[in-house]
C-alpha positions in Angstrom: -26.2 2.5 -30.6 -24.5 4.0 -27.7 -23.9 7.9 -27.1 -22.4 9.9 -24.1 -21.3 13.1 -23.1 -18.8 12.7 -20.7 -17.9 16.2 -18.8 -15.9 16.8 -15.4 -16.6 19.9 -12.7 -13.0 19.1 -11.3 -9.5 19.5 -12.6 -7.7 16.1 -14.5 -10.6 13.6 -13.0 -12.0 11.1 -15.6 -15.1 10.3 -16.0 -15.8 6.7 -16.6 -19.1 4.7 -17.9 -19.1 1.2 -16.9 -21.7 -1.6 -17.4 -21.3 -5.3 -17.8 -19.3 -5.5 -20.9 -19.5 -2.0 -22.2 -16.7 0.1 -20.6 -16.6 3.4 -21.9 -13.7 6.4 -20.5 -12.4 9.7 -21.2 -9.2 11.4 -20.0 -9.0 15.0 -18.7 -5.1 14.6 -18.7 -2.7 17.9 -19.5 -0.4 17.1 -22.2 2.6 18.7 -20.2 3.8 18.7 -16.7 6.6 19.5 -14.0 7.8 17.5 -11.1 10.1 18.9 -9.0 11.4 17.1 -5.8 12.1 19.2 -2.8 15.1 20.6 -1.3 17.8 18.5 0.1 20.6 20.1 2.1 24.0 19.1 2.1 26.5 20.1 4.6 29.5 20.8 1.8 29.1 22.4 -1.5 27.6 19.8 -4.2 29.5 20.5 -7.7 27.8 17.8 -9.5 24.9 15.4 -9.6 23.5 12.3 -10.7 19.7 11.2 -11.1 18.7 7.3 -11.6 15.3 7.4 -12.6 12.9 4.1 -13.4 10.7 5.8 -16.4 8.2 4.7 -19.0 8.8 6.9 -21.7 6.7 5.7 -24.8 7.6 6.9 -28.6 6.2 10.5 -28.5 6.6 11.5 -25.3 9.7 13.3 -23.4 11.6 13.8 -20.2 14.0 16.9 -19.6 15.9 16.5 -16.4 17.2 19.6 -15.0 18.7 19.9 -11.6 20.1 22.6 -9.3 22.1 23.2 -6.6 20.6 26.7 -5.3 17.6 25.7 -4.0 15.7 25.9 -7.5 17.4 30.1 -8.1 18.5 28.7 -11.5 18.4 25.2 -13.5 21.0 23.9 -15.5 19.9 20.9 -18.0 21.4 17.1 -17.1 23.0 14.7 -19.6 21.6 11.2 -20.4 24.7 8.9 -19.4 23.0 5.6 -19.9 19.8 3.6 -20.1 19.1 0.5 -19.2 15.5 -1.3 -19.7 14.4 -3.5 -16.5 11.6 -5.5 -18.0 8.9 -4.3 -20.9 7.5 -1.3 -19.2 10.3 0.0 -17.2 13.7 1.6 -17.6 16.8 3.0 -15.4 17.9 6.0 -16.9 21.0 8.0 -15.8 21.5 11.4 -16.1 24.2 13.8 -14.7 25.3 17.1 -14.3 28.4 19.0 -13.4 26.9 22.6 -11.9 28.3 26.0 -13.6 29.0 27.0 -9.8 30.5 24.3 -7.5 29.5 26.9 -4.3 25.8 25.5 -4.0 24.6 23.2 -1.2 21.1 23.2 -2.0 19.7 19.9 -4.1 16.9 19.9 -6.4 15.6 18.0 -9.4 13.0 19.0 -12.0 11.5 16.5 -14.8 9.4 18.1 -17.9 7.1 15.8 -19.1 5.3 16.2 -22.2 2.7 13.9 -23.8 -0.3 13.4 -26.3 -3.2 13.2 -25.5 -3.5 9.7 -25.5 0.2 9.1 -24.2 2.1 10.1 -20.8 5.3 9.5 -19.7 5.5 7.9 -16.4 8.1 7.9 -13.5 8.2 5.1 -11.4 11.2 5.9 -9.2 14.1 8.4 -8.3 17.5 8.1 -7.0 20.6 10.4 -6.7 24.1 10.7 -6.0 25.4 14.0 -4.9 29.4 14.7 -5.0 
């Protein structure tokens, strides 16, 4: 019979028992989270946007993509165009977005991730198009 208490002083770090055979871990992961990339500045106005994105996105879990061509001022949600899978963790998804004002210049992209507790989402790469 095996019991542990398993605690953590710092912020998402897991603790981890390990010995021989017995491997025993907890996670401190949030359910939820935000990325958001930072600003990219274009010398013409962008009126839309496209994101290619490798993700892992297991039954359960969600990505919103949102993007923004005012420096983050305002966010306007993006379309899923395609998906494509890449092998049997990994797929290209496509997502676009044609801004409410054409006048912005200033490009960035936010994901909203939301998981289980035993479950993330993952994002393994990010492209974009700007026109």
């Amino acid at each position: 019979m095996v019991r542990a208490l398993f605690s953590s002083g710092l912020a998402f770090q897991s603790p981890v028992l390990n010995f021989h055979d017995l491997q025993l871990m907890t996670y401190l992961n949030a359910t939820v989270g935000t990325y958001v990339t930072r600003e990219l500045v274009a010398t013409q106005p962008i009126a839309s946007a496209k994101v290619y994105a490798e993700m892992s996105v297991p039954s359960g879990t969600t990505v919103a993509w949102f993007a923004s061509n005012d420096g983050g001022a305002t966010w306007e949600p993006m379309g899923q165009e395609d998906a494509r899978p890449l092998n049997d963790t990994w797929t290209e998804f496509v997502f676009s977005r044609t801004f409410a004002s054409p006048a912005g210049n200033r490009v960035r992209f936010k994901a909203v991730m939301a998981g289980t507790a035993l479950v993330t989402p993952r994002i393994h790469s990010l492209g974009a198009t700007l026109a």
